[in-house]
N, CA and C atoms as an extended XYZ file, in Angstrom:
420
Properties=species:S:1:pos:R:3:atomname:S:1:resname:S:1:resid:I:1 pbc="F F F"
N        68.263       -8.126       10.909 N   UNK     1
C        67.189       -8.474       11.810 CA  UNK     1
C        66.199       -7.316       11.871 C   UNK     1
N        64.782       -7.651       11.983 N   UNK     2
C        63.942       -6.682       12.056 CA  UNK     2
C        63.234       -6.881       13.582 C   UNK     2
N        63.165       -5.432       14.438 N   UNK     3
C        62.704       -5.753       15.606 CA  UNK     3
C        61.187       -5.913       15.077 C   UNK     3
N        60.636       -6.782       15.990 N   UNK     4
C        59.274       -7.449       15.939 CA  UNK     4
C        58.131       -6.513       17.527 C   UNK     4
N        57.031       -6.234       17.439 N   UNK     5
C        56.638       -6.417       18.564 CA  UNK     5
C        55.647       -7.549       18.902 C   UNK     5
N        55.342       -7.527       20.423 N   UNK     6
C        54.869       -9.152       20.571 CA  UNK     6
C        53.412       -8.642       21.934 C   UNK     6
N        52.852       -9.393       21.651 N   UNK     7
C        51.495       -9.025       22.661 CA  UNK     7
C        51.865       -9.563       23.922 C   UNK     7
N        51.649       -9.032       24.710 N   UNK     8
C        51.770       -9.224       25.957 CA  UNK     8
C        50.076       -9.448       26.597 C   UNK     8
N        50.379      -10.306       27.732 N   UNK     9
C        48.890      -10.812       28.653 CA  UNK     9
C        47.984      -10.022       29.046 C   UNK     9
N        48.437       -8.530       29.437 N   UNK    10
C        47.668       -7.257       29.433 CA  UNK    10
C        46.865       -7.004       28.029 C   UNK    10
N        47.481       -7.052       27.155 N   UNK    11
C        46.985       -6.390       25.445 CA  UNK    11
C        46.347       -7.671       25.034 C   UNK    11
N        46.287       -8.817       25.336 N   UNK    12
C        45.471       -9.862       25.112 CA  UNK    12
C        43.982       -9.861       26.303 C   UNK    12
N        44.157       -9.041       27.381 N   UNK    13
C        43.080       -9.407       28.022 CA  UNK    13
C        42.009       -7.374       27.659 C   UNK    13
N        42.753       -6.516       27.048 N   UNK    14
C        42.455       -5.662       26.690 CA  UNK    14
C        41.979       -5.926       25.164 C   UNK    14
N        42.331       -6.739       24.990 N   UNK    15
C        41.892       -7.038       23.566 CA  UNK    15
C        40.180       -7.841       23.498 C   UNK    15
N        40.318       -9.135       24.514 N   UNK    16
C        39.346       -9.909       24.743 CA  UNK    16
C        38.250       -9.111       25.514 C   UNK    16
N        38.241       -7.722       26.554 N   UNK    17
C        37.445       -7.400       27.075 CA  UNK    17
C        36.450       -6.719       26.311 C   UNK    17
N        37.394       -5.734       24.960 N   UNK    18
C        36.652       -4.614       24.459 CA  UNK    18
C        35.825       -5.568       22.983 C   UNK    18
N        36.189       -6.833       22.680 N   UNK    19
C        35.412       -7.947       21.921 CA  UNK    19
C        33.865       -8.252       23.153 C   UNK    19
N        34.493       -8.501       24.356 N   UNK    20
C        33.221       -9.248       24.809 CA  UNK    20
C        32.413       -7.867       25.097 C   UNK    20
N        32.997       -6.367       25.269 N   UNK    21
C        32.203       -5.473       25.126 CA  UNK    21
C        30.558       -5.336       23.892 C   UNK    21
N        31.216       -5.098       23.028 N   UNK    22
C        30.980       -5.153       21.787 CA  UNK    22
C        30.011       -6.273       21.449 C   UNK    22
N        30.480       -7.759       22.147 N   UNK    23
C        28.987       -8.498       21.827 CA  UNK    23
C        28.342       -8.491       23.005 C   UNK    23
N        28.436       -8.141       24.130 N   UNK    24
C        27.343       -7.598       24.966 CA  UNK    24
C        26.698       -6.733       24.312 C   UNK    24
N        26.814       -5.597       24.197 N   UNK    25
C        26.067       -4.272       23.833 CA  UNK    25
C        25.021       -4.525       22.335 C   UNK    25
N        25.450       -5.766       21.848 N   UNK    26
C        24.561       -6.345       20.678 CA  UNK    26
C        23.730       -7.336       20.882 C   UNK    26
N        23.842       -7.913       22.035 N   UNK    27
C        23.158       -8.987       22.668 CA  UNK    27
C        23.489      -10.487       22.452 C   UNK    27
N        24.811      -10.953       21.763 N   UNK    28
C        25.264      -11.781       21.107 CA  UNK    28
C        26.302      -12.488       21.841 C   UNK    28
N        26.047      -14.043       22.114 N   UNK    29
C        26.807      -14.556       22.501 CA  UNK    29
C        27.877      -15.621       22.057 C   UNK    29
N        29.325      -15.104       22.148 N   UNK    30
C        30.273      -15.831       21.022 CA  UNK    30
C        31.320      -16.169       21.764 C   UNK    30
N        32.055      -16.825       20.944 N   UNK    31
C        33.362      -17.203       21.485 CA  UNK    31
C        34.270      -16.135       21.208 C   UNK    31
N        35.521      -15.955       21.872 N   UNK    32
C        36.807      -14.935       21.587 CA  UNK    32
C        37.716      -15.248       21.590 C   UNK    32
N        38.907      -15.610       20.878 N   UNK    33
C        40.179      -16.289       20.655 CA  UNK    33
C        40.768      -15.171       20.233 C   UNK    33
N        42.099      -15.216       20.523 N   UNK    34
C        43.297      -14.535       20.695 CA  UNK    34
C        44.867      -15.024       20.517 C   UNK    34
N        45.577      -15.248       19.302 N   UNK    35
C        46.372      -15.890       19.383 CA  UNK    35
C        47.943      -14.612       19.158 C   UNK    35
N        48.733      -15.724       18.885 N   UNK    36
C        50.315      -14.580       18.778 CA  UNK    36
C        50.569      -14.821       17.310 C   UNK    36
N        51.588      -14.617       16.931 N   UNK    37
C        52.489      -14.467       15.892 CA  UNK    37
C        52.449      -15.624       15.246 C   UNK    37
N        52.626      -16.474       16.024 N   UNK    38
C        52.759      -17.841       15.282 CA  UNK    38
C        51.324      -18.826       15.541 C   UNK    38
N        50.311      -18.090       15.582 N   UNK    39
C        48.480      -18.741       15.423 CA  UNK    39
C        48.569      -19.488       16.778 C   UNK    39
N        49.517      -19.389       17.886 N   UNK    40
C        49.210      -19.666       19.288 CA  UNK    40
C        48.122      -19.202       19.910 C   UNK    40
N        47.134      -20.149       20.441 N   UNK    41
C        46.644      -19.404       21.258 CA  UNK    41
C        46.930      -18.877       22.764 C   UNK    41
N        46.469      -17.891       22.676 N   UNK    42
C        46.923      -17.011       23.866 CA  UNK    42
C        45.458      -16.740       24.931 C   UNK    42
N        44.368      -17.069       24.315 N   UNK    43
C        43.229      -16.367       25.005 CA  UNK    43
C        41.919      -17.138       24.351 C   UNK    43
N        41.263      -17.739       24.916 N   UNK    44
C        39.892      -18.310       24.534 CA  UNK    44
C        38.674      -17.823       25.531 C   UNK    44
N        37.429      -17.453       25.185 N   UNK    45
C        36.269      -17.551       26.314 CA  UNK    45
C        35.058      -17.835       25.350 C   UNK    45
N        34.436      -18.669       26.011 N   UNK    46
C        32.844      -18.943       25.466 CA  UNK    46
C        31.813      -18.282       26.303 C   UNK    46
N        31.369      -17.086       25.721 N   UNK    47
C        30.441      -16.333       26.320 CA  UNK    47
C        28.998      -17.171       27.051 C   UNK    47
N        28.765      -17.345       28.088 N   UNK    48
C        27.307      -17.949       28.566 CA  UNK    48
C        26.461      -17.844       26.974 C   UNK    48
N        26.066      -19.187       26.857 N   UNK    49
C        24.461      -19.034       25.506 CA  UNK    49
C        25.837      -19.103       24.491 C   UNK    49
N        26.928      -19.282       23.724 N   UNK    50
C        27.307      -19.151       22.824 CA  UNK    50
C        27.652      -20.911       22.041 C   UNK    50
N        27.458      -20.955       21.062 N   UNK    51
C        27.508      -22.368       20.332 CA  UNK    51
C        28.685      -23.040       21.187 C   UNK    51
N        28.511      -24.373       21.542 N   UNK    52
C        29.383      -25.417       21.552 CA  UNK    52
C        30.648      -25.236       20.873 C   UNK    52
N        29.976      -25.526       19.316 N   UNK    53
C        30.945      -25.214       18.267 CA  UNK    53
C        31.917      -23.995       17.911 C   UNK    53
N        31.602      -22.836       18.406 N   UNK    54
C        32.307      -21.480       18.432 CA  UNK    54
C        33.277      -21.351       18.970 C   UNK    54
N        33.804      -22.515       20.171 N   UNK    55
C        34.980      -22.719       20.353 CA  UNK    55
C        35.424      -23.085       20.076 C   UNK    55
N        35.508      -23.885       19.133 N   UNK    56
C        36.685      -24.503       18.109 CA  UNK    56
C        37.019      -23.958       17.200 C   UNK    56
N        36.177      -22.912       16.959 N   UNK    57
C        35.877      -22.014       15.244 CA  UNK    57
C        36.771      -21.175       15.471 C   UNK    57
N        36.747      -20.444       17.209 N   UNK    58
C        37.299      -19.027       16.783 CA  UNK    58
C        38.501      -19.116       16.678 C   UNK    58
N        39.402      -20.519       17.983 N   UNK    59
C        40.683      -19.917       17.350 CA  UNK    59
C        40.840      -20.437       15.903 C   UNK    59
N        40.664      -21.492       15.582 N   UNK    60
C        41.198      -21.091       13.786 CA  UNK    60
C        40.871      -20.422       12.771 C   UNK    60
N        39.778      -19.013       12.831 N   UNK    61
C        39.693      -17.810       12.471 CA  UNK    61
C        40.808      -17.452       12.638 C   UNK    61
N        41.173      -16.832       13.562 N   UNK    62
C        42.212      -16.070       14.417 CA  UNK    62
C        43.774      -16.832       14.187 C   UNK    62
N        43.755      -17.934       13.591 N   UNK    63
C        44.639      -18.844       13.208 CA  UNK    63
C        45.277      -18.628       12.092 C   UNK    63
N        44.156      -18.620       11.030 N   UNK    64
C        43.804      -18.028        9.422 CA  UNK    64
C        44.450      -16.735        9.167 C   UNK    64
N        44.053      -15.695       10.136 N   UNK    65
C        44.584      -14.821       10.022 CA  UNK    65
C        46.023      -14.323        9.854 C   UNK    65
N        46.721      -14.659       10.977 N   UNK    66
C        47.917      -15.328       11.344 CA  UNK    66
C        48.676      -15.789        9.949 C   UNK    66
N        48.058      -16.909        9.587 N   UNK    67
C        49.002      -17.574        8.272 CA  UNK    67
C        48.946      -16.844        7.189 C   UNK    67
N        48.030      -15.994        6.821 N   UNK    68
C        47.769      -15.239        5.842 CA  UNK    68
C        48.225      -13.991        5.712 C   UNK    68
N        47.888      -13.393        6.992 N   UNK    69
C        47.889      -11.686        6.928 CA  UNK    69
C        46.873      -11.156        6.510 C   UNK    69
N        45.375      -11.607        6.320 N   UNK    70
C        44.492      -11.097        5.965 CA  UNK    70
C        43.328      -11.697        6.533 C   UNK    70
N        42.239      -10.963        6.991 N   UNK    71
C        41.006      -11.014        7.305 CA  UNK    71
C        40.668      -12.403        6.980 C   UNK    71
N        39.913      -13.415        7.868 N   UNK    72
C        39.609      -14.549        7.351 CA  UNK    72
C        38.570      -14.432        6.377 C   UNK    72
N        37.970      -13.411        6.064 N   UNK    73
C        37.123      -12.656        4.615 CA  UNK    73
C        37.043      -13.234        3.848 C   UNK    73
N        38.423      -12.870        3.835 N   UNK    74
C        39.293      -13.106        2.324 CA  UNK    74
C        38.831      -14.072        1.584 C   UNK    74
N        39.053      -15.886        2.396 N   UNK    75
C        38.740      -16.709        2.332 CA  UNK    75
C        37.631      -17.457        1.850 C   UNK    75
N        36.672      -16.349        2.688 N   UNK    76
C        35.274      -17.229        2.427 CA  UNK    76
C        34.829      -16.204        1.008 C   UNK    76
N        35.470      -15.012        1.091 N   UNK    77
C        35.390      -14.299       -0.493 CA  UNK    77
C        35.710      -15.450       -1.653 C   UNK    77
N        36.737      -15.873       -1.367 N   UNK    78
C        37.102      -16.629       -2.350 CA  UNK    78
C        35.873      -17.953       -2.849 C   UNK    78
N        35.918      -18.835       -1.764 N   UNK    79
C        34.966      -20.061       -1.933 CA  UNK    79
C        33.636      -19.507       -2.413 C   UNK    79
N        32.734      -18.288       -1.750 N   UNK    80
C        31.744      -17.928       -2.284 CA  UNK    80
C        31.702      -17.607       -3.980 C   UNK    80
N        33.269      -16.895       -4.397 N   UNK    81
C        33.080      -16.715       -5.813 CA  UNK    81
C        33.381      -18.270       -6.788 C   UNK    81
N        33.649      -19.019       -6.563 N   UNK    82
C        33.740      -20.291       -6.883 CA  UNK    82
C        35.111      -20.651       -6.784 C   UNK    82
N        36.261      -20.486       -6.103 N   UNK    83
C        37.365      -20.866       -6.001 CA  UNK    83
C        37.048      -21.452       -5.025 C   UNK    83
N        36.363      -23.259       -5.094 N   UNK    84
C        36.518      -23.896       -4.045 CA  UNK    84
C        38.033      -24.380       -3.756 C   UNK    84
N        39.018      -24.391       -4.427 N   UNK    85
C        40.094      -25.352       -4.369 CA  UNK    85
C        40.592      -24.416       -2.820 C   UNK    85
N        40.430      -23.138       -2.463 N   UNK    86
C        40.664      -22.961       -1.225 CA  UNK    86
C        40.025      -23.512       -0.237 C   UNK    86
N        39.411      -24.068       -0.390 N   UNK    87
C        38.827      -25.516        0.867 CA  UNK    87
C        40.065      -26.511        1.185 C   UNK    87
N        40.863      -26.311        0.534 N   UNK    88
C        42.172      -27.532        0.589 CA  UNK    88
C        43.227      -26.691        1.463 C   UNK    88
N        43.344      -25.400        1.374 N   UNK    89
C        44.310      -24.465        2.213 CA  UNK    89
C        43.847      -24.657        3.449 C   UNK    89
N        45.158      -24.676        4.445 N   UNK    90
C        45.328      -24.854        5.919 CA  UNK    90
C        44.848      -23.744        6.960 C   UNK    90
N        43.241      -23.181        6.298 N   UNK    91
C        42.421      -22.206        6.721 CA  UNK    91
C        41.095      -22.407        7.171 C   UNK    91
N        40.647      -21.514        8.005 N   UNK    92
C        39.222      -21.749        8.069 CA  UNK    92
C        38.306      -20.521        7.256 C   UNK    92
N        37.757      -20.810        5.668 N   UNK    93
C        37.231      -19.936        5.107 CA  UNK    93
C        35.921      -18.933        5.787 C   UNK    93
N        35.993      -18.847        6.834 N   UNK    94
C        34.827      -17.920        7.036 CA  UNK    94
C        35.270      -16.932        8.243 C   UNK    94
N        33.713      -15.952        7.554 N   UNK    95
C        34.410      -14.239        8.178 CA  UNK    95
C        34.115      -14.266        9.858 C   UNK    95
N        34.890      -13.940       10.145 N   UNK    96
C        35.901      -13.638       11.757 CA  UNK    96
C        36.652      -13.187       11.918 C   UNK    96
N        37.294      -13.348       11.559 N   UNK    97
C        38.865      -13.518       11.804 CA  UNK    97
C        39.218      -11.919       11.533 C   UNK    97
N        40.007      -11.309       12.161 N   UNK    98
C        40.812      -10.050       11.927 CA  UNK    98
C        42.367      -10.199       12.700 C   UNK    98
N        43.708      -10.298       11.545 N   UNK    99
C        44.306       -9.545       12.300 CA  UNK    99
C        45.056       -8.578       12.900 C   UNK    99
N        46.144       -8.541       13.965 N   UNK   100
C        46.549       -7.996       14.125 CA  UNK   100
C        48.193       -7.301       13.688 C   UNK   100
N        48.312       -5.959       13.373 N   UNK   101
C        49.140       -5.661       12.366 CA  UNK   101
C        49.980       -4.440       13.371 C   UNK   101
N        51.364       -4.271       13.151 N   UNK   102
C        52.171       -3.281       14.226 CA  UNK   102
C        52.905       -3.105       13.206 C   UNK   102
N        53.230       -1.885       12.428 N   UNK   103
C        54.074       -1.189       11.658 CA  UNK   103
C        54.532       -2.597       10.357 C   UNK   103
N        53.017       -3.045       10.060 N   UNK   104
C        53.023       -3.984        8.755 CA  UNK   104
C        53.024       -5.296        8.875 C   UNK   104
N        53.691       -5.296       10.188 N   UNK   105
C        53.856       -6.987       10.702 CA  UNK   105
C        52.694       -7.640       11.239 C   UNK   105
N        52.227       -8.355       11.210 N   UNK   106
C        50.963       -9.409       12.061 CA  UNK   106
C        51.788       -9.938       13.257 C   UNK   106
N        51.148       -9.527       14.486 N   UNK   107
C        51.802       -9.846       15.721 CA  UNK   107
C        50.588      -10.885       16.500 C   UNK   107
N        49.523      -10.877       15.620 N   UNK   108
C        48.766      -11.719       16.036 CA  UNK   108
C        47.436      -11.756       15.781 C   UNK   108
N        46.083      -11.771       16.281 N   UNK   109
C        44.644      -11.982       15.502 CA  UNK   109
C        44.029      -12.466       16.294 C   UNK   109
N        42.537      -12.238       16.117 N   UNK   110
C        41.765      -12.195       16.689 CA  UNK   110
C        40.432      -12.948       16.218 C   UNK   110
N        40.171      -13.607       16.376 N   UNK   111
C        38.945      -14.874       15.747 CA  UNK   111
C        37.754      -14.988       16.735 C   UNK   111
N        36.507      -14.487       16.220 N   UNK   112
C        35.366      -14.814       17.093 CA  UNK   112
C        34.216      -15.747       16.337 C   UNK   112
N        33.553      -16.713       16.626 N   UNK   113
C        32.421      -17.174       16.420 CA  UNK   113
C        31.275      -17.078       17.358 C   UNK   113
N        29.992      -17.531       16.747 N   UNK   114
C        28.766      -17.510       17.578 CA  UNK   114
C        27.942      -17.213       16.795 C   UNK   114
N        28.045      -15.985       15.888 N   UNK   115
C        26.717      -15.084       15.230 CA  UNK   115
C        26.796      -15.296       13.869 C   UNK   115
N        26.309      -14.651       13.250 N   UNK   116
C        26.623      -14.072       11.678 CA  UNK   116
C        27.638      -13.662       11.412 C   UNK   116
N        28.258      -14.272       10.170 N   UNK   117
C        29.669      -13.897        9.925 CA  UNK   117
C        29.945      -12.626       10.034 C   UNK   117
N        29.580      -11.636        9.844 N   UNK   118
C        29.670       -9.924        9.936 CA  UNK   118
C        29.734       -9.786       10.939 C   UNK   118
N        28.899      -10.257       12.152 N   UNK   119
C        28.490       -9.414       13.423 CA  UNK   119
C        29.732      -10.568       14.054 C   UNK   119
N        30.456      -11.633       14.044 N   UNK   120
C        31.634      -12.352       14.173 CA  UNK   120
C        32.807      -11.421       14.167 C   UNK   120
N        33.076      -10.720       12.987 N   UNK   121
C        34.241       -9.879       12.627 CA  UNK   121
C        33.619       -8.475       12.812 C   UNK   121
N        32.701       -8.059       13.354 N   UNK   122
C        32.064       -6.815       13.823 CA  UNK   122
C        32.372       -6.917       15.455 C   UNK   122
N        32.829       -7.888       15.964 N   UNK   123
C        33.417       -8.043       17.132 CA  UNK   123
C        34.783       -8.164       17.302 C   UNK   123
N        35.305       -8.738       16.487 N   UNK   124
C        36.424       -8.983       15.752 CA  UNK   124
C        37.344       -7.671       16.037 C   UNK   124
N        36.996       -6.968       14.787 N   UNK   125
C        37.406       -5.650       14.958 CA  UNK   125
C        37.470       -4.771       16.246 C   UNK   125
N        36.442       -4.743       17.069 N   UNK   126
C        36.378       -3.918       18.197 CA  UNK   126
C        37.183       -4.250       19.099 C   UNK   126
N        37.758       -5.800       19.438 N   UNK   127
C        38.898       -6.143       20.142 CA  UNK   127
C        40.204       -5.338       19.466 C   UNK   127
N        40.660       -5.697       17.865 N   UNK   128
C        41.562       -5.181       17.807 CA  UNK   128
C        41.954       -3.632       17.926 C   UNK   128
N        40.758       -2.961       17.527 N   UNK   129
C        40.615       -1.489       17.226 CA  UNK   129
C        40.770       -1.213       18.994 C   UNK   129
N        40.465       -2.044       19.914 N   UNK   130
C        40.341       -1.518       21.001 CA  UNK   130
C        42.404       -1.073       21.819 C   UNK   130
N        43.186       -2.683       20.812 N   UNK   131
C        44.248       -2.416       20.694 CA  UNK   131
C        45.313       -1.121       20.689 C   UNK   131
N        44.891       -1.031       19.376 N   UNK   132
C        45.461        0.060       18.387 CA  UNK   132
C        45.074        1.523       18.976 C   UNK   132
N        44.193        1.770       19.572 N   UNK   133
C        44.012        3.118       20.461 CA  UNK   133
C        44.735        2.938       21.795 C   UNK   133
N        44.709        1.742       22.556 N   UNK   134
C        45.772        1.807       23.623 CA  UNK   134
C        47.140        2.162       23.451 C   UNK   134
N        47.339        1.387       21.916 N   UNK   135
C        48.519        1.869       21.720 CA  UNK   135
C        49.084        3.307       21.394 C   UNK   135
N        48.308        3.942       20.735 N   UNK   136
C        48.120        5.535       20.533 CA  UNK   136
C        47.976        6.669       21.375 C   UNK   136
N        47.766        5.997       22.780 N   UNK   137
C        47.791        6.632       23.737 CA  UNK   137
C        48.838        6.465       24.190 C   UNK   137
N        50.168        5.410       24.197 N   UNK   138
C        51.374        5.340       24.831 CA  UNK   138
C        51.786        5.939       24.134 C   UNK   138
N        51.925        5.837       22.643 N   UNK   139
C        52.849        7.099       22.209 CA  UNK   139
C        52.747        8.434       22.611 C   UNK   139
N        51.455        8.986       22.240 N   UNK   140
C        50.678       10.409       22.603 CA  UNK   140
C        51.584       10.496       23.791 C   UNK   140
């Protein structure tokens, strides 16, 4: 057996604050999804002004991530270079999605829509990164 760690409701709402940080301070209004281990969601918000549609998007970014282990990037890397047949995988090909990784394992991910795919996973990141320093401080 390998011990696992698992997000807890604190590290999901520390996660979602330092995302909605991040698209405040850019002026951008998106959705923020937050799921666990197994592409649960754990955490949704639709920022005031953010697409209809961005809530449905982000968690299965953040979903993508999850099943994969890799950046929902990846994905839309692929379809852009002409590997459409990943349109048939149980993913959503476009960039958002980041996730989350604890000594190699994916414990969970983070999926935003609203903006430009970059400035999506440019939020993306700042939730998780906001993670990964909380956590660096419990060890410290």
């Amino acid at each position: 057996m390998k011990p696992t760690q698992a997000l807890t409701l604190d590290d999901v709402k520390h996660i979602a604050a330092a995302a909605e940080s991040e698209a405040r301070a850019c002026g951008w209004a998106v959705s923020i999804a937050v799921c666990d281990a197994g592409g649960h969601p754990l955490w949704l918000q639709r920022m005031d002004g953010a697409p209809l549609m961005s809530a449905a998007v982000a968690p299965e970014k953040a979903r993508t991530c999850v099943l994969s282990g890799k950046p929902s990037k990846a994905f839309e890397d692929m379809v852009n270079n002409g590997r459409i047949a990943a349109l048939a995988m149980p993913v959503v090909p476009l960039e958002g999605g980041e996730p989350i990784t604890v000594d190699g394992l994916v414990i969970g991910a983070v999926g935003v829509s609203g903006v430009k795919a970059g400035e999506d996973a440019q939020v993306a990141r700042a939730g998780v990164a906001a993670l990964a320093r909380g956590m660096e401080r419990q060890v410290a």
